[in-house]
SENUDO-37328 format. One record per residue (C-alpha): residue in three letters; x, y, z. Coordinates in pm, whole numbers, padded with zeros to 5 digits, always signed. Layout:
N
ALAXYZ
...
//
This chain:
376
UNK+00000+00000+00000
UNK+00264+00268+00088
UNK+00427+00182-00239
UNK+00170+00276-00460
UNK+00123+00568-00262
UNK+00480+00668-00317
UNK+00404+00619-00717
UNK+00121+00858-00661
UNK+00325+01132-00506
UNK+00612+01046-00732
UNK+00408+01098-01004
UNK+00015+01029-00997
UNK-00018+01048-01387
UNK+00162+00740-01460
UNK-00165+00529-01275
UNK-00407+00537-01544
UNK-00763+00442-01296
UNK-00968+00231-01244
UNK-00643-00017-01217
UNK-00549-00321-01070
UNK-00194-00374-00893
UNK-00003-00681-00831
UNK+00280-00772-00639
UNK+00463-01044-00751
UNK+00709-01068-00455
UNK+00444-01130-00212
UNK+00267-01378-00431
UNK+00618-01579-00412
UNK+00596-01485-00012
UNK+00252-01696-00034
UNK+00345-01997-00206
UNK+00633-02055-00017
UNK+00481-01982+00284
UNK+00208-02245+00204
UNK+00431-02524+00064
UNK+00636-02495+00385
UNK+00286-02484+00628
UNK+00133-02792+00412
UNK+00460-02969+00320
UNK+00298-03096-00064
UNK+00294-02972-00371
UNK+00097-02640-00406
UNK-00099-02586-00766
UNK-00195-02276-00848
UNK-00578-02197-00962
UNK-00563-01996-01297
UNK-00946-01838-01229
UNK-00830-01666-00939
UNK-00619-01469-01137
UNK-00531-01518-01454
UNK-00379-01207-01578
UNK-00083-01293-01847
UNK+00195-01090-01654
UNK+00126-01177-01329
UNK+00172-01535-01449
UNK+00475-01512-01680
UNK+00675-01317-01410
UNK+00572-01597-01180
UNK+00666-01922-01332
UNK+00992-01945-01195
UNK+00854-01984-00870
UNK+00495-02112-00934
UNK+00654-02461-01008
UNK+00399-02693-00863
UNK+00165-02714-01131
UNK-00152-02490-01238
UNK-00485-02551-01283
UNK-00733-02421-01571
UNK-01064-02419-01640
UNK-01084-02325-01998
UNK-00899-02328-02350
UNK-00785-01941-02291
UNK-00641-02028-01939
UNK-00511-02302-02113
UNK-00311-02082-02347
UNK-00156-01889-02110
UNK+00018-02127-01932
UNK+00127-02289-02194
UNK+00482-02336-02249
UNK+00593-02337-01902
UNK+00774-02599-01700
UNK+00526-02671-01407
UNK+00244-02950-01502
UNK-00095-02833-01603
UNK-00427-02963-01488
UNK-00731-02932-01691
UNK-01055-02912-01495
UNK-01405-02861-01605
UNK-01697-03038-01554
UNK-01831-02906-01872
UNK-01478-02945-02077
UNK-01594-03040-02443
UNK-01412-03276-02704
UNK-01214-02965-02859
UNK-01089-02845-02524
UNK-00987-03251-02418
UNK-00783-03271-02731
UNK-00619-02972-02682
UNK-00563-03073-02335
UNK-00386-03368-02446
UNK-00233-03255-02742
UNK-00065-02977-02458
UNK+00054-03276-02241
UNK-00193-03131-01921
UNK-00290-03382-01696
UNK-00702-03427-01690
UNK-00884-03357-01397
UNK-01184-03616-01496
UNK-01563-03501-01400
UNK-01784-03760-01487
UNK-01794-04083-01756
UNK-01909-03906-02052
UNK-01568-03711-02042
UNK-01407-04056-01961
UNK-01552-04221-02301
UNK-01434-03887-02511
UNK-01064-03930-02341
UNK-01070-04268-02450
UNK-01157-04226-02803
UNK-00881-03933-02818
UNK-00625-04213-02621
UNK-00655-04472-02899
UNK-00444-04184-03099
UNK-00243-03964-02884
UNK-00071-04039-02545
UNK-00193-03878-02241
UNK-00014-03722-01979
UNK-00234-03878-01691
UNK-00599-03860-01566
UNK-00725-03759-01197
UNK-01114-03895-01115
UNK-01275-03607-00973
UNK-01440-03732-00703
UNK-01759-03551-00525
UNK-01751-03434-00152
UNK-02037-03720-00059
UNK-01745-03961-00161
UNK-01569-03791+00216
UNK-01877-03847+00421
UNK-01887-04230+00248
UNK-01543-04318+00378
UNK-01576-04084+00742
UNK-01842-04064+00909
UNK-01783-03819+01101
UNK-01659-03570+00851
UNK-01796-03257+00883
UNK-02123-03176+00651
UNK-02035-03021+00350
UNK-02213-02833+00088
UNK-02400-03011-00217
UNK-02222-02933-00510
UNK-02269-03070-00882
UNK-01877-03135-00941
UNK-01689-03499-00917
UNK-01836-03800-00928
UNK-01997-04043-00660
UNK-01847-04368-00544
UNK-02030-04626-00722
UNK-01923-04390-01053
UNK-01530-04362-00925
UNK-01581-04763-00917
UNK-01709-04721-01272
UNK-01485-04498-01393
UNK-01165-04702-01244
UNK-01257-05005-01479
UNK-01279-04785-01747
UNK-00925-04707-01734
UNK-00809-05024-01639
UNK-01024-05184-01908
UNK-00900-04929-02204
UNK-00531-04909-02025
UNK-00504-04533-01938
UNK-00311-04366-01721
UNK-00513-04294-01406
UNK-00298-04133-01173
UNK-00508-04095-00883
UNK-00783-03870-00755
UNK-00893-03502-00683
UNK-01094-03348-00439
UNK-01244-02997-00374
UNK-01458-02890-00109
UNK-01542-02548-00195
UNK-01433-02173-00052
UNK-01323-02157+00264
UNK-01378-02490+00367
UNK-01002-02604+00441
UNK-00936-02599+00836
UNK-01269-02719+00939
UNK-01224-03027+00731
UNK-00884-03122+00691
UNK-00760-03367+00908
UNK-01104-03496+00854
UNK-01061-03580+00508
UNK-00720-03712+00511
UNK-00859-03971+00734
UNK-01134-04019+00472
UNK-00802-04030+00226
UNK-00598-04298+00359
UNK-00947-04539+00312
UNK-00987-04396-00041
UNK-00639-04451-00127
UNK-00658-04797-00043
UNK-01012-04846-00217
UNK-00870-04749-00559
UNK-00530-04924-00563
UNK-00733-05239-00460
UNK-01001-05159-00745
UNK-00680-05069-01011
UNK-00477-05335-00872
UNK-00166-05137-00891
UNK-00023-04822-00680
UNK-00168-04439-00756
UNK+00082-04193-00760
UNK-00142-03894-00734
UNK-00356-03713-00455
UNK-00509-03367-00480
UNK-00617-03315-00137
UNK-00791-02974-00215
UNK-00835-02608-00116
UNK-01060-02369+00054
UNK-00811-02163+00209
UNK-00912-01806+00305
UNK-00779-01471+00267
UNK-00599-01474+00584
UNK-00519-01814+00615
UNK-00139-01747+00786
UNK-00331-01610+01065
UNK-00547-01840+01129
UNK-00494-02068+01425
UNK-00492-02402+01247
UNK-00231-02609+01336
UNK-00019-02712+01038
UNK+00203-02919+01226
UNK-00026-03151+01328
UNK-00157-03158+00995
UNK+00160-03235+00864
UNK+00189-03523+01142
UNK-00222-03673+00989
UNK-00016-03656+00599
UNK+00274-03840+00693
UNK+00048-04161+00774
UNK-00019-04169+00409
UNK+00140-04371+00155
UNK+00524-04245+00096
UNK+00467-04334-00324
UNK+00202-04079-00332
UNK+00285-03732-00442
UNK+00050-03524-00229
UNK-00076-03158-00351
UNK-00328-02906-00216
UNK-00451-02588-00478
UNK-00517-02278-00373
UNK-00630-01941-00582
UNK-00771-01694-00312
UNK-00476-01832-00024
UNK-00204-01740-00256
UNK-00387-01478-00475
UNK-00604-01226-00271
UNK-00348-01027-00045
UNK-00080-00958-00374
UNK-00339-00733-00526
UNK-00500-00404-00505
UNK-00715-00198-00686
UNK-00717+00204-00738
UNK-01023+00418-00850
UNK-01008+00787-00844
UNK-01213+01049-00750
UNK-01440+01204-01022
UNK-01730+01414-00811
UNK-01840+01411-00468
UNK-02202+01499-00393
UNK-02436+01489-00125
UNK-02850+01408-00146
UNK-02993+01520+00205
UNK-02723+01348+00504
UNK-02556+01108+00260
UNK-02228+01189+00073
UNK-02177+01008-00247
UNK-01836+01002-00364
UNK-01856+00852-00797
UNK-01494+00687-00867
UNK-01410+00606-01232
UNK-01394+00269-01166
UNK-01652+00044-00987
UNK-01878-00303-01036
UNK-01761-00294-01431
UNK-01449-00330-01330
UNK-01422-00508-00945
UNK-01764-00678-00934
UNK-01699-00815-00627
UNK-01641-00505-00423
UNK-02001-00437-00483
UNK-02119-00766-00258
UNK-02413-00829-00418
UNK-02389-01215-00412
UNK-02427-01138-00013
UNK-02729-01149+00177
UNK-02590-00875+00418
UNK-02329-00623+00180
UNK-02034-00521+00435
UNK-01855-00273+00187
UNK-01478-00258+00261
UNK-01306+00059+00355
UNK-01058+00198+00103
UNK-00734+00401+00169
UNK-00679+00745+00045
UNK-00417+00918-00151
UNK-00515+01265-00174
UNK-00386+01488-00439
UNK-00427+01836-00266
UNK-00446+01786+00160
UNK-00756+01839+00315
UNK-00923+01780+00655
UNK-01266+01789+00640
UNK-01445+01434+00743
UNK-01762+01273+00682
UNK-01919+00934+00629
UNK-01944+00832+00260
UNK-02022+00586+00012
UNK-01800+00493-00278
UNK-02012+00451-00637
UNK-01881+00339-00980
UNK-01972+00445-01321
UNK-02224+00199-01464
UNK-02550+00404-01393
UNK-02629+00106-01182
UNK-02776+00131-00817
UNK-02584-00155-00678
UNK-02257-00015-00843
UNK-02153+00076-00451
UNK-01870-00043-00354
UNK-01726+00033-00049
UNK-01777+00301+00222
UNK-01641+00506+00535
UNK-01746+00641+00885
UNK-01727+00970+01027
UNK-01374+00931+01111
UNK-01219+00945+00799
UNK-01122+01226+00580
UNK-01433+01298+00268
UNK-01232+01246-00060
UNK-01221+01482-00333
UNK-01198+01484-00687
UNK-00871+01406-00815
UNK-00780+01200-00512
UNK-00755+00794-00561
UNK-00924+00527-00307
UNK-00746+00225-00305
UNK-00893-00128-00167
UNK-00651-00370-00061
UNK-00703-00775-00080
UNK-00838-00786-00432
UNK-00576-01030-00571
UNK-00804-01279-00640
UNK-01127-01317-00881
UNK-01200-00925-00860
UNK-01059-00909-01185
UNK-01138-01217-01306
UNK-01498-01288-01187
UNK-01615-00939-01312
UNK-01847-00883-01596
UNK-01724-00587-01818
UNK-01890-00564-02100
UNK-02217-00371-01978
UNK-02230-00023-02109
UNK-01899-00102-02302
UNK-01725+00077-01982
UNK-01328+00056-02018
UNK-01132-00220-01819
UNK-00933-00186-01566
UNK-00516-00139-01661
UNK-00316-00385-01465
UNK+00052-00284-01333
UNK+00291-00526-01174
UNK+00430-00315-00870
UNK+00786-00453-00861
//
């Protein structure tokens, strides 16, 4: 944060706003931070954010493996050394074979993407398949795993069973299994499901009659995951009592993605309709959709910082608005306590690393989007 307000004093015309900024130091803080609290393999989630730069200055380090969810995200992590994981329930026969024609292992949803892999096998090699298996699968093998949300992704056990005869049957490489148990659902569930693991583990190698080499653990880390109270250690401890041949991962977008990014709107009027000050930024739900919290049943709108171009002291509670003539286009606001911006001046929200850029729907009102700088 004081960095970008040093650019802005340094010279406030080189931010063109609404903007996003990304630090690519503190993304390699996150990873490392999380390989070393999880002790596996860490792969990367391309939705979170999947801008080109960010991802090209971050290979080097980024060396676990990525995952992708469609042909573009495909593209742009193409070419690197870290292995690439394909993953999309609704991943059609042209985005399979480009899969496999790119040498990305295949995060496998269901049997009708099963038969399609096969026919594609019989003339390419493949670089190894993952069954996707569904959170009931968890629950099947633990009993006392904690309840988890319905979801529509993976597949059930009697279909894993299915699926593993499949590969056996038409000789493909079926490296193991992946499983994901949506946002923010890591520490209440972990140990949990690695004690649901070591029975699944054993399950398939019985059913494939031969060792997996494989195990995507999952995600669901939040924003401020390092600190969080969980205790890694003894996680680490519950993974060790898994099979030594098995390489071991966990993916993350938001864990590793959120805190390396910011994004900067400025001022364009301030106005006030009876007690309520308005302040109307250049840059708002076009760009950062999910500043605007509309997904939430109760909206608590973050705070921004302030970089003010000419000093002033006078303080009011506000709320920030964008520019898409829409009335949810609010996103964020301050008390009493803080300074009322003016026009010129930039607000800048922290923690929008992940999916504020990429979950955002731009094309309404053909509004501009939002330049991207990488900080370093």
């Amino acid at each position: 944060m004081q960095q970008i307000k040093t650019m802005l004093n340094d010279n406030s015309a080189q931010i063109n706003t609404p903007c996003y900024l990304y630090s690519v130091s503190r993304l390699q803080q996150n990873f490392t931070a999380m390989k070393a609290a999880l002790g596996t393999q860490v792969i990367v989630s391309v939705k979170a954010n999947s801008n080109t730069d960010l991802l090209l200055r971050s290979a080097h380090f980024l060396n676990d493996g990525s995952e992708v969810a469609s042909i573009a995200e495909f593209q742009k992590v193409v070419g690197g050394q870290a292995t690439r994981y394909v993953n999309n329930p609704s991943a059609d026969k042209k985005f399979l074979r480009s899969a496999v024609s790119g040498k990305a292992r295949i995060i496998v949803d269901n049997l009708a993407q099963l038969d399609i892999i096969s026919e594609i096998a019989a003339k390419k090699p493949l670089a190894g398949l993952v069954l996707r298996l569904n959170p009931v699968v968890l629950k099947q093998f633990n009993c006392a795993h904690p309840k988890i949300r319905p979801d529509q992704f993976g597949m059930d056990w009697d279909t894993v069973c299915i699926a593993i005869e499949r590969c056996k049957a038409n000789n493909l490489p079926l490296l193991g299994f992946h499983l994901f148990k949506g946002s923010y659902s890591f520490e209440k569930s972990a140990v949990a499901t690695v004690t649901a693991a070591k029975d699944i583990i054993a399950e398939f190698e019985r059913r494939l009659e031969k060792p997996i080499s494989f195990v995507n653990l999952g995600g669901g880390f939040g924003e401020n995951w390092q600190q969080s109270k969980f205790d890694f250690a003894a996680y680490r401890a519950e993974l060790s009592q898994l099979p030594e041949h098995i390489t071991l991962a966990h993916e993350s977008g938001r864990g590793l993605m959120a805190n390396i990014g910011f994004f900067a709107t400025r001022v364009r009027y301030t106005k006030q309709i009876e007690d309520q000050h308005y302040v109307i930024c250049d840059g708002g739900i076009a760009q950062n959709f999910l500043l605007a919290k509309t997904e939430n049943t109760l909206r608590k709108l973050n705070t921004p910082a302030l970089w003010q171009k000419e000093p002033t002291q006078t303080k009011a509670a506000c709320q920030f608005v964008g520019s898409s003539c829409s009335k949810d286009d609010v996103i964020g606001k301050q008390s009493d306590e803080h300074i009322l911006p003016q026009p010129g001046d930039v607000m800048i929200f922290d923690n929008c690393g992940a999916y504020n850029a990429s979950y955002t729907v731009s094309p309404f009102l053909q509004l501009p989007a939002a330049t991207t700088y990488i900080i370093e």
